[in-house]
C-alpha positions as CSV (number, residue, x, y, z in Angstrom):
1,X,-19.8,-3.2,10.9
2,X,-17.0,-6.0,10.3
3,X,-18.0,-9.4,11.0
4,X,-15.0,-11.0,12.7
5,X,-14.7,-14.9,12.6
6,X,-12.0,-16.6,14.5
7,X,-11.1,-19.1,11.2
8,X,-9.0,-22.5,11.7
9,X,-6.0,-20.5,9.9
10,X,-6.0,-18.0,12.7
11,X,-7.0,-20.6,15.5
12,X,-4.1,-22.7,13.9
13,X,-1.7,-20.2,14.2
14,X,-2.6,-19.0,17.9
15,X,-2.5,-22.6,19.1
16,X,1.4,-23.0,17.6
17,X,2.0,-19.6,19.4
18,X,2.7,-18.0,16.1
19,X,3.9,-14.1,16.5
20,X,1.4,-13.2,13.5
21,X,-2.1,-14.3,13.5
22,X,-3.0,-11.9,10.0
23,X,-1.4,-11.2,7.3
24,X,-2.5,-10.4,3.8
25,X,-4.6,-13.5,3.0
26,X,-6.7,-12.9,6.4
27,X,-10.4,-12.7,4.9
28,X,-11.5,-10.5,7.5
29,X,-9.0,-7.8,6.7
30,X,-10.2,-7.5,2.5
31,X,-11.8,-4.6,3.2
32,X,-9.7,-2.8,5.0
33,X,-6.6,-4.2,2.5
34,X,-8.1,-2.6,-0.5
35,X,-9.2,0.2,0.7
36,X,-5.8,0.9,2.1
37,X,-4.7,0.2,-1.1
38,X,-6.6,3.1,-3.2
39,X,-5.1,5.9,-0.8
40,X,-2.9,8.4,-1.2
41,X,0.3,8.0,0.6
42,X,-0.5,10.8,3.1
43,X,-3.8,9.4,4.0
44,X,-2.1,6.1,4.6
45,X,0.4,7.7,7.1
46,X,-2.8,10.4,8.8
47,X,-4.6,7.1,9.6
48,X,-1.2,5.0,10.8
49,X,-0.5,8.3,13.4
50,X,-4.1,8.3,14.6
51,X,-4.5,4.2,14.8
52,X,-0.9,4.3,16.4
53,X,-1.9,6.6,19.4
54,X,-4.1,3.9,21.2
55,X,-1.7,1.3,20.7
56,X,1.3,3.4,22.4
57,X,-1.1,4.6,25.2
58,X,-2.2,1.0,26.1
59,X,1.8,0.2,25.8
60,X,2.4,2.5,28.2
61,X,-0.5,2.3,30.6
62,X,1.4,-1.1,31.3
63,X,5.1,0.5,31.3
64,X,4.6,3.8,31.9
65,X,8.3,4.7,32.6
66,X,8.7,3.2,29.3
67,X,8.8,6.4,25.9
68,X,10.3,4.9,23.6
69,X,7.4,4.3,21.1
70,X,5.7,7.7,22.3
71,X,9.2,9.3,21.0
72,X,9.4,7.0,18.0
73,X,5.5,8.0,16.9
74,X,6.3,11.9,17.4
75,X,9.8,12.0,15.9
76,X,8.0,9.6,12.8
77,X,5.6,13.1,13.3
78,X,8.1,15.1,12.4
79,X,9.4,13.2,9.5
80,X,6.4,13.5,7.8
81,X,6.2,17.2,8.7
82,X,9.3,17.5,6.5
83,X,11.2,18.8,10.0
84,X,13.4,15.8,10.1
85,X,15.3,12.9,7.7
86,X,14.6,9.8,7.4
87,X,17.8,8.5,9.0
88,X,16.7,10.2,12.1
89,X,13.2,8.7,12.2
90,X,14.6,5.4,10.9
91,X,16.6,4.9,14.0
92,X,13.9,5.4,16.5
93,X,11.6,3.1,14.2
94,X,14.3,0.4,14.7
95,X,14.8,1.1,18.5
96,X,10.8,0.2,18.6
97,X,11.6,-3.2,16.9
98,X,14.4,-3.8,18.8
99,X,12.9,-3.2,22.1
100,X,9.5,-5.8,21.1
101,X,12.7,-8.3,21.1
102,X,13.2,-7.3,24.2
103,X,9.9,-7.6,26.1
104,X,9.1,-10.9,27.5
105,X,5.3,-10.2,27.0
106,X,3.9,-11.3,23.4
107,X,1.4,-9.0,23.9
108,X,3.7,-5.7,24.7
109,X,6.3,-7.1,21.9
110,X,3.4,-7.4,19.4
111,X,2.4,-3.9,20.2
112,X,6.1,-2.2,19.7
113,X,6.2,-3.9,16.7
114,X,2.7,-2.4,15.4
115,X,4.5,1.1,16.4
116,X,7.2,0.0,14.4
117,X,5.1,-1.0,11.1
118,X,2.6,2.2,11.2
119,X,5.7,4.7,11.7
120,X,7.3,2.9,8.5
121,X,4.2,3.7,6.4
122,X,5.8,6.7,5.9
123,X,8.3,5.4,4.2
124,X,6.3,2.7,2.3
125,X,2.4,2.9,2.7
126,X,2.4,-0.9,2.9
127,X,4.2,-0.7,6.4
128,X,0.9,0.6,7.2
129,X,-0.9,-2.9,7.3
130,X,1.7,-4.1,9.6
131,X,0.4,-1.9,12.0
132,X,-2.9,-3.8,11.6
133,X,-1.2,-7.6,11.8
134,X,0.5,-6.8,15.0
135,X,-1.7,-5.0,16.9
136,X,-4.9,-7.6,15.9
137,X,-2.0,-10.6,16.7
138,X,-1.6,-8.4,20.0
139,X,-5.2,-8.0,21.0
140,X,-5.8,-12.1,20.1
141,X,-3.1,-12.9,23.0
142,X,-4.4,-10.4,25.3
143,X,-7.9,-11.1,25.4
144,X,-7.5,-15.1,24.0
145,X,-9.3,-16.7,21.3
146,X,-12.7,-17.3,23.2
147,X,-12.8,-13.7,24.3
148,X,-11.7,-11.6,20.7
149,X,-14.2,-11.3,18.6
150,X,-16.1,-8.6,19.5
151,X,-12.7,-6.5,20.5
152,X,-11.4,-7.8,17.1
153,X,-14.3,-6.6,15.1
154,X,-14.5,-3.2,17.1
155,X,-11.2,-2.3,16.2
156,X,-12.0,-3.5,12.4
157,X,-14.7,-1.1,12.8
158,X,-12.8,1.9,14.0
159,X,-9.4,1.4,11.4
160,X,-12.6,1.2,8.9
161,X,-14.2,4.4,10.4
162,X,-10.5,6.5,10.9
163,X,-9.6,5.5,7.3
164,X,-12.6,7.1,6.1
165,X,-12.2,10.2,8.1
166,X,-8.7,10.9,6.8
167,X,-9.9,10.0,2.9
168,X,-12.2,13.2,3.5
169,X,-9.9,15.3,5.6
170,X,-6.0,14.9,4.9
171,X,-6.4,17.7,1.8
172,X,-9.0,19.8,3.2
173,X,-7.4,22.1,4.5
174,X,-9.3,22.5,7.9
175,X,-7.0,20.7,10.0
176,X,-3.7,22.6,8.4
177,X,-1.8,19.5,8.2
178,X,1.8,20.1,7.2
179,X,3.4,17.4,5.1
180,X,6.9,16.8,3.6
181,X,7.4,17.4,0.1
182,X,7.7,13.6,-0.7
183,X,4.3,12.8,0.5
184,X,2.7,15.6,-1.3
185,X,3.5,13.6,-4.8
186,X,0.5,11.5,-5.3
187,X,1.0,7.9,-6.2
């Protein structure tokens, strides 16, 4: 179970409104950071698609006329698949940053963001941790510093709990995952 700590660096940062309240330095995120960091590039982007779903549905549960980040994540899908290039996945990945500039709600803009970050795994693995920075920085505004910790620590728990999942599962074969030829290279 991860122990999550609200730390004076993170308290600092929420207090001066900062957009990012993790980043590579955040102690409760070690763990997670190099474990990420031993993976194949196809685990990294099985685990971004599967952390990603949540965080689009909780988008859109608040603007649910809103499917921008549901097409982003399935054309990002299709990338990966090998079914579509990167300049075509690119400019939906870059339509989800642009519209977090729009949104006048840190929360929602933190969450397109995330979208934005886990779809660009694909392209670099270490996208894959901004996915993790903006949806924890999300989830710290929603809920406020008083309230995280336990939400905070869940969801260390289930990236933790999905990453070991797809370690065991993306090249076993019984869930026919289809992947482009660039991420069947190993690192």
């Amino acid at each position: 179970m991860a122990d999550f700590v609200v730390n004076s660096i993170i308290e600092l940062r929420y207090r001066k409104g900062r957009q990012l309240l993790f980043d590579f330095d955040s102690e409760c995120l070690a763990l997670l950071i190099g474990l990420l960091a031993r993976q194949k590039h196809r685990t990294v982007v099985a685990w971004c698609f599967d952390c990603l779903s949540p965080v689009v549905s909780m988008f859109e549960a608040r603007y649910p006329l809103d499917k921008r980040l549901s097409v982003c994540l399935e054309v990002s899908r299709s990338w990966a698949r090998g079914e579509v290039k990167m300049p075509v996945a690119k400019k939906y990945i870059l339509e989800a940053h642009s519209m977090a500039k729009e949104m006048d709600d840190k929360v929602y803009d933190l969450l397109a963001h995330s979208v934005g970050q886990g779809c660009s795994a694909i392209h670099s693995a270490r996208h894959g941790l901004g996915l993790v920075f903006y949806e924890l920085s999300a989830l710290v505004y929603l809920y406020g510093l008083d309230n995280c910790v336990g939400i905070i620590s869940d969801k260390l728990d289930f990236y933790l709990e999905r990453l070991s999942f797809w370690e065991a599962h993306v090249d076993d074969g019984v869930l026919d995952l289809k992947w482009a030829s660039f991420l069947l290279r190993d690192k």
